[in-house]
MARMARBA-859010 format. One record per residue: residue number from 1; residue in one letter; x, z, y of N, C-alpha, C, O in turn. Coordinates in nm, 4 decimals, decimal comma. Layout:
// residues N
(NUM A (X Z Y) (X Z Y) (X Z Y) (X Z Y)) ...
// end
This chain:
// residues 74
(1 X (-1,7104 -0,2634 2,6522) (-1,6178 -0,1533 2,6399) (-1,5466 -0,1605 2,5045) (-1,6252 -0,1937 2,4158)) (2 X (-1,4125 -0,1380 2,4588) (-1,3271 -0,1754 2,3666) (-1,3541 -0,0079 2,3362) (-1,3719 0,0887 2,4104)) (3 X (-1,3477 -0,0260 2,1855) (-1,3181 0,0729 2,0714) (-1,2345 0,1293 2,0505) (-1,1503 0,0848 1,9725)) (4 X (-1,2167 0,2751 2,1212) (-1,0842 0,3741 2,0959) (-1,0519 0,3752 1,9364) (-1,1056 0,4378 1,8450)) (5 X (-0,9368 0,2765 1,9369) (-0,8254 0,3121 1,7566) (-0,7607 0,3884 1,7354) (-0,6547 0,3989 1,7970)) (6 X (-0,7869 0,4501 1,6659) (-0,6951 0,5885 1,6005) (-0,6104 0,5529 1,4609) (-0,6526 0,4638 1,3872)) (7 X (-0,5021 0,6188 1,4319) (-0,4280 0,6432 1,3333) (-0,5143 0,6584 1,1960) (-0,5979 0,7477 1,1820)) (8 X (-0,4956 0,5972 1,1330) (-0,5870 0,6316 0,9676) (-0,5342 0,7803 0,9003) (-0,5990 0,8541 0,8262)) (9 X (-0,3809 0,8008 0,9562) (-0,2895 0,8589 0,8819) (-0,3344 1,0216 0,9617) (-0,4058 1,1096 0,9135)) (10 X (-0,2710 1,0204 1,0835) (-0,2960 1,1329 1,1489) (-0,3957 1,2043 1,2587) (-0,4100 1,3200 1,2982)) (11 X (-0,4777 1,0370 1,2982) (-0,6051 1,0522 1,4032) (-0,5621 1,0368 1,5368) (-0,6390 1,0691 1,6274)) (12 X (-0,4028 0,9729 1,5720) (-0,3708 1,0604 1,7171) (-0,4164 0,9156 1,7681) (-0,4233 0,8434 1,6686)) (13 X (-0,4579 0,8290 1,9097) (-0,4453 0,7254 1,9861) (-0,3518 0,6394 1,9139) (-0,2372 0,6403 1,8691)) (14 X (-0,4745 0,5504 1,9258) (-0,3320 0,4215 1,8977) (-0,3208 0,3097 2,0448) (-0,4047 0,2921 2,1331)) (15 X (-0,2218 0,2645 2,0323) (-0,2388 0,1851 2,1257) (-0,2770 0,0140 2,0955) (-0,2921 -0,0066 1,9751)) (16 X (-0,2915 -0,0870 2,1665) (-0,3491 -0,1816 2,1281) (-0,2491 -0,2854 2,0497) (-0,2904 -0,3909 2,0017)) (17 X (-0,1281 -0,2472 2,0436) (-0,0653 -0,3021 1,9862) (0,0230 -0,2839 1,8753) (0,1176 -0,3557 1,8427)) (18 X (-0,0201 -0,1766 1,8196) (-0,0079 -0,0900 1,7292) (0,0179 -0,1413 1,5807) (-0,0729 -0,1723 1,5037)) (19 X (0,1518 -0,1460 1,5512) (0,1998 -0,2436 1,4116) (0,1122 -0,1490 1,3312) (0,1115 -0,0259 1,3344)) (20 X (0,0371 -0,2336 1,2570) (-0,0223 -0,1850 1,0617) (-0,1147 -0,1357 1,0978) (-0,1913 -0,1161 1,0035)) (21 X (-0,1808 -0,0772 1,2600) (-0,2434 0,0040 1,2699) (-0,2058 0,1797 1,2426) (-0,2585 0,2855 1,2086)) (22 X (-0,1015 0,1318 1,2767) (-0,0436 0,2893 1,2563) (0,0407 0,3551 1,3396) (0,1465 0,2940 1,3545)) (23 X (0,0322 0,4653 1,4042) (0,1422 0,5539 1,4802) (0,2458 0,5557 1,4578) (0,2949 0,5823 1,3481)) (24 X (0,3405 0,5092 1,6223) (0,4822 0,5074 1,5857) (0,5395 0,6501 1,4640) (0,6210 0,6530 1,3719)) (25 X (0,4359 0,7649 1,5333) (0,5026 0,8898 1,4508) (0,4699 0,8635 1,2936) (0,5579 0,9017 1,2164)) (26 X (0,3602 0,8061 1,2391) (0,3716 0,7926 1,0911) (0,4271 0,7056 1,0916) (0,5022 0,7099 0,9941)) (27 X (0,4475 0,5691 1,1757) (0,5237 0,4784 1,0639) (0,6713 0,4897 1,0718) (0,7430 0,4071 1,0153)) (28 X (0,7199 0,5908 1,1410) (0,8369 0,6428 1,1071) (0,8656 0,7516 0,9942) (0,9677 0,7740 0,9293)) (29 X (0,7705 0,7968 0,9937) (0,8019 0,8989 0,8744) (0,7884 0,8168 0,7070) (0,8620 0,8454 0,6125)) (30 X (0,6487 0,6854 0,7015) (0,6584 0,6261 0,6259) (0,7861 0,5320 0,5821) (0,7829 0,4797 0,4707)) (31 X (0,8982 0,5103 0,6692) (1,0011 0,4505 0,6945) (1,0962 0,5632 0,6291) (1,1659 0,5153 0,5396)) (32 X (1,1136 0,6805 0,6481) (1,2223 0,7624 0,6584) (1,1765 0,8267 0,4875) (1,2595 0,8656 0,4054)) (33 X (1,0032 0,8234 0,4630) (1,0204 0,8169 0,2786) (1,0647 0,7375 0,1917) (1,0917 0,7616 0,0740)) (34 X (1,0743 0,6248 0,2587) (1,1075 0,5335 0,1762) (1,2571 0,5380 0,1568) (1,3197 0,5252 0,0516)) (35 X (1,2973 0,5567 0,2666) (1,4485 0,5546 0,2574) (1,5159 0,6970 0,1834) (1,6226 0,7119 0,1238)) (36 X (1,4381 0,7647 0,2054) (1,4880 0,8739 0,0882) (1,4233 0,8594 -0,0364) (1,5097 0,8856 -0,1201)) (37 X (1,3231 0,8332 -0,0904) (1,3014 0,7772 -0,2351) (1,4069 0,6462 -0,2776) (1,4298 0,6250 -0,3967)) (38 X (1,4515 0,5845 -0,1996) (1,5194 0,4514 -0,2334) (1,6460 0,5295 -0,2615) (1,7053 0,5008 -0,3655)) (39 X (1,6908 0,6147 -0,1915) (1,8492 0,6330 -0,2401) (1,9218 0,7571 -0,2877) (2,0290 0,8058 -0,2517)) (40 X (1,8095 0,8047 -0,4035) (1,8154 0,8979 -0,4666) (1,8649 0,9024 -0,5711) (1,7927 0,8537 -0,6581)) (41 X (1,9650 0,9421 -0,6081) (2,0318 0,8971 -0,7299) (1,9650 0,9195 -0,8477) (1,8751 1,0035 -0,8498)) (42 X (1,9946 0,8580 -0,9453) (1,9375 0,8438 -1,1075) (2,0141 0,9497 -1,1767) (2,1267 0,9776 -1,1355)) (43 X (1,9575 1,0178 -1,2894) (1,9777 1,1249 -1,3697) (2,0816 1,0639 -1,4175) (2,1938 1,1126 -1,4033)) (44 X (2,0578 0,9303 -1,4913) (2,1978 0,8729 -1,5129) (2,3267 0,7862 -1,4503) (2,3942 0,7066 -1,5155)) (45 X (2,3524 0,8318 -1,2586) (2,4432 0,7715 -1,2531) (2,5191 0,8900 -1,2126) (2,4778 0,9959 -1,1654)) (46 X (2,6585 0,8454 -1,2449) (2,7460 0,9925 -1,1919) (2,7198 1,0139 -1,0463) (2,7075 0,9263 -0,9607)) (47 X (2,7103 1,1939 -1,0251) (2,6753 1,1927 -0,9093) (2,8012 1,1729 -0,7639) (2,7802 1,1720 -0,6426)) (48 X (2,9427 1,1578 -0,8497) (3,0470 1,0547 -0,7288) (3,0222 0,9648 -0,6592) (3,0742 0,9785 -0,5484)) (49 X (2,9477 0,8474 -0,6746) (2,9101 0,7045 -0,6448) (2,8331 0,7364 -0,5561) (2,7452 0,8213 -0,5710)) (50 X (2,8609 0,6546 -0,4202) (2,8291 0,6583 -0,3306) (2,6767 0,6281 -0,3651) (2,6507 0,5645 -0,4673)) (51 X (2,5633 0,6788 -0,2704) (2,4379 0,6158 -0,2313) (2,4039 0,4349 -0,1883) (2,4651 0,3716 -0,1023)) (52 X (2,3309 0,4009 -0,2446) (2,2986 0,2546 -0,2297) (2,3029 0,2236 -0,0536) (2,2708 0,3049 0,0331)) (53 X (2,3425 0,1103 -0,0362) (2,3265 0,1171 0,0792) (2,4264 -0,0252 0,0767) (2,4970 -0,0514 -0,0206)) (54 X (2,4190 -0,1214 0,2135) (2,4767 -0,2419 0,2770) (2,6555 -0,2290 0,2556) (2,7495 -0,1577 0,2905)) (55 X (2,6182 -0,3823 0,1525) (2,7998 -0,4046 0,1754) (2,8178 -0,4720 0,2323) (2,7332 -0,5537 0,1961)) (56 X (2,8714 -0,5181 0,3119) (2,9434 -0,6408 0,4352) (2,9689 -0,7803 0,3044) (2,9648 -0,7722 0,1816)) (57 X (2,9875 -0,8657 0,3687) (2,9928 -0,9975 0,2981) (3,1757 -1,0085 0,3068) (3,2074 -0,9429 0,4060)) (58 X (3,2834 -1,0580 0,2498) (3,3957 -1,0781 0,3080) (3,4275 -1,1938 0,3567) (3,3896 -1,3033 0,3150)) (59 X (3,4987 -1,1714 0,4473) (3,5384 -1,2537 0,5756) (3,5151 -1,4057 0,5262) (3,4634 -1,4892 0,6006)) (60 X (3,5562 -1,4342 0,3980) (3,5803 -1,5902 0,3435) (3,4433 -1,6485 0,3183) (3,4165 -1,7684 0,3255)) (61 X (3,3666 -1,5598 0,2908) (3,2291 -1,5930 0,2823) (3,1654 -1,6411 0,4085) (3,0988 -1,7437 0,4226)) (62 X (3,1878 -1,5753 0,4740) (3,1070 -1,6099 0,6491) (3,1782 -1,7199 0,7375) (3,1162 -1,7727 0,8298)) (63 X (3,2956 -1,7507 0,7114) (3,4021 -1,8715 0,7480) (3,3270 -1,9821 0,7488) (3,3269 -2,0412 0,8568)) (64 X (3,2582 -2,0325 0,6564) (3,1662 -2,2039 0,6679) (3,0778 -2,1622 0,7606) (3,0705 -2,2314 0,8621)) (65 X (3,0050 -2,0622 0,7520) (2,8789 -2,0593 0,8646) (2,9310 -2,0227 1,0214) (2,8486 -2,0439 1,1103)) (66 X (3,0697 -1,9663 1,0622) (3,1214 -1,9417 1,1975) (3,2720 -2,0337 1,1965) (3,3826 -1,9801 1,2037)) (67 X (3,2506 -2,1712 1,1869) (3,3649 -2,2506 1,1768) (3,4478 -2,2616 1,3209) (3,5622 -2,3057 1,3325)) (68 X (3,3545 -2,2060 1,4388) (3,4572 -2,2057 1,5710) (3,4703 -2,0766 1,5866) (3,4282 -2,0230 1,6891)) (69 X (3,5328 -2,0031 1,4839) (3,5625 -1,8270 1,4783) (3,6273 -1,8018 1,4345) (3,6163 -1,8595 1,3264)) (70 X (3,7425 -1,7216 1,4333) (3,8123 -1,6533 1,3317) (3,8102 -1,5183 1,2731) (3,8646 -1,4145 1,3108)) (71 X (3,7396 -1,5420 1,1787) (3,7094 -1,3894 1,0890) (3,8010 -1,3113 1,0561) (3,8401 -1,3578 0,9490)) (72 X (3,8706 -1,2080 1,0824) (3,9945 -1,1762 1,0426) (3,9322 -1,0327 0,9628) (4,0022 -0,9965 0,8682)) (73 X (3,8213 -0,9566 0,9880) (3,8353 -0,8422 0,9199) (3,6595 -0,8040 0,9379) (3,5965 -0,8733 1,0178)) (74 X (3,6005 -0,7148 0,8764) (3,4257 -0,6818 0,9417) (3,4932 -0,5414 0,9267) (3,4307 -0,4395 0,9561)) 
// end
């Protein structure tokens, strides 16, 4: 008989395939702290400037790696 796994975090069922050993519901919330500690602005940056977050590469950059493509804009 296999060993009912539980959550370390909250106790609920885990299932057997269960990333980290952890509940989709915590490891989403552990996901969603991180992402708000990560993009919290600093005492010292003005608070105008956008939040950290993904810049696109420009088009000329990605041209050698998609040579049967034409990049015209992302």
């Amino acid at each position: 008989m296999s060993e009912l796994k539980t959550c370390p975090k909250c106790g609920s069922e885990l299932a057997a395939n269960a990333p980290s050993g952890i509940c989709p519901k915590c490891l989403m919330r552990a996901g969603l702290e991180l992402a708000e500690e990560y993009e919290q602005p600093t005492d010292d940056a003005p608070k105008t400037f956008p939040r950290k977050g993904f810049v696109p590469p420009d088009p000329d950059s990605l041209s050698p790696h998609f040579p049967h493509l034409e990049i015209i804009a992302l």
